[in-house]
C-alpha positions as CSV (number, residue, x, y, z in Angstrom):
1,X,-3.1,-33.4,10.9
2,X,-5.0,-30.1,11.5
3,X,-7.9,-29.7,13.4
4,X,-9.1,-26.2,14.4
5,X,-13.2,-25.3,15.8
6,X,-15.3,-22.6,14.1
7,X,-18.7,-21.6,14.7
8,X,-21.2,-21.5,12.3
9,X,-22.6,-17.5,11.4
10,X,-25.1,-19.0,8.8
11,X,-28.7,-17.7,10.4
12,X,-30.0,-21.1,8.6
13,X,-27.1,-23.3,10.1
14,X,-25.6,-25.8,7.7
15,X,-28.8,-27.0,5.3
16,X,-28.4,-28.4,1.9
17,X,-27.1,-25.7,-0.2
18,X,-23.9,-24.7,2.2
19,X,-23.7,-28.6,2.9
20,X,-23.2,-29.2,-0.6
21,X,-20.6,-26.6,-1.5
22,X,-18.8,-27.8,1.6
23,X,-18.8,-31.8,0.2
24,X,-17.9,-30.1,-3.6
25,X,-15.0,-28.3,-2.1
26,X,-14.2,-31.0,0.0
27,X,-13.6,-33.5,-2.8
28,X,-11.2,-31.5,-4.1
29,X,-8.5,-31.9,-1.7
30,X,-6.8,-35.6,-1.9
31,X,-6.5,-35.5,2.1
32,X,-8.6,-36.6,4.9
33,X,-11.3,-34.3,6.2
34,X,-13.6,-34.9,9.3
35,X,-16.2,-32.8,10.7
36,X,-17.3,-33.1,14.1
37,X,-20.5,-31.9,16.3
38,X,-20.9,-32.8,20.1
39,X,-18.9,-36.1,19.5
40,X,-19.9,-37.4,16.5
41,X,-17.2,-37.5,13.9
42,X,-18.4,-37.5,10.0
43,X,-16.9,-38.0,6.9
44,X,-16.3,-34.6,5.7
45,X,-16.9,-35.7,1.9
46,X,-20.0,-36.7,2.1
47,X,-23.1,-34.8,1.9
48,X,-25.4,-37.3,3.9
49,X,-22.7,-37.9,6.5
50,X,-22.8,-34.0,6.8
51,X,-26.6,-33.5,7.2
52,X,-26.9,-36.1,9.9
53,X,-24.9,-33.8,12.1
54,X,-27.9,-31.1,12.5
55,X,-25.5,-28.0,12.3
56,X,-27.3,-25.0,13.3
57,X,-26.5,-21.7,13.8
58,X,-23.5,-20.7,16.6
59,X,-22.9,-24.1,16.8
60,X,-19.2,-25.5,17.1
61,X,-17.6,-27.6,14.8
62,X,-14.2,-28.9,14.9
63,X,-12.8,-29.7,11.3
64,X,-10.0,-31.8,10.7
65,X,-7.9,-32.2,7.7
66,X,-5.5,-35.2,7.5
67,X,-2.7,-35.7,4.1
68,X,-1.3,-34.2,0.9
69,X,-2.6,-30.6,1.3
70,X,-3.7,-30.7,4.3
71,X,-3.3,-26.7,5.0
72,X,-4.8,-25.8,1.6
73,X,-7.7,-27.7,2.5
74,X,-7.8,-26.3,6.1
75,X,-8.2,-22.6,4.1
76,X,-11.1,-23.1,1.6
77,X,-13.0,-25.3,4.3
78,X,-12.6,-22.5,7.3
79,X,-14.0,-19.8,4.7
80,X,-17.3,-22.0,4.1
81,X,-18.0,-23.1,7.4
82,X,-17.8,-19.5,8.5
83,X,-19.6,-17.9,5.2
84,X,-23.3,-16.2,5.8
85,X,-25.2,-17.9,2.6
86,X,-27.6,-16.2,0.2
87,X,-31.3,-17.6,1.1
C-alpha cells in the first residue's frame, strides 16, 4: 500500500469536473484507491463518494492506493489532485 498527502492548488477545490476526471482515471487502475479528508475515508472510484468529502482549496488529502499497479496509480492520481483546472 501507498499512501502519501497532497494539497489541493485548485482555486475552486475539488467540484464536479476535477472530481470526475479523478473517478475516470481512477477506474483505470485494477488496485484499491481511497481518499481521505479529516477522517473520513472514501472510495476513491466513485464520484458521489468523492463529492461528499467537500474538498476545497489548500485542503489535505491523503490518497491511498492498495494492489496490482499500485505505484502507477499513485502517479496519474498525485498529478490530478495537484492540477489547477480550466473554469
Amino acid at each position: 500500500m501507498i499512501s502519501q498527502t497532497y494539497t489541493i492548488l485548485n482555486p475552486s477545490g475539488f467540484h464536479a469536473r476535477p472530481t470526475k476526471a479523478f473517478v475516470q482515471a481512477a477506474s483505470a487502475f485494477p488496485c484499491k484507491v481511497s481518499v481521505i479528508k479529516g477522517g473520513r475515508k472514501v472510495n476513491g472510484k466513485s464520484s458521489l463518494s468523492m463529492l461528499t468529502l467537500g474538498i476545497q482549496h489548500n485542503d489535505e488529502v491523503t490518497l491511498e492506493v492498495d494492489g496490482e499497479q499500485e505505484e502507477q496509480a499513485q502517479n496519474t492520481l498525485s498529478e490530478l489532485l495537484t492540477k489547477i483546472y480550466e473554469e
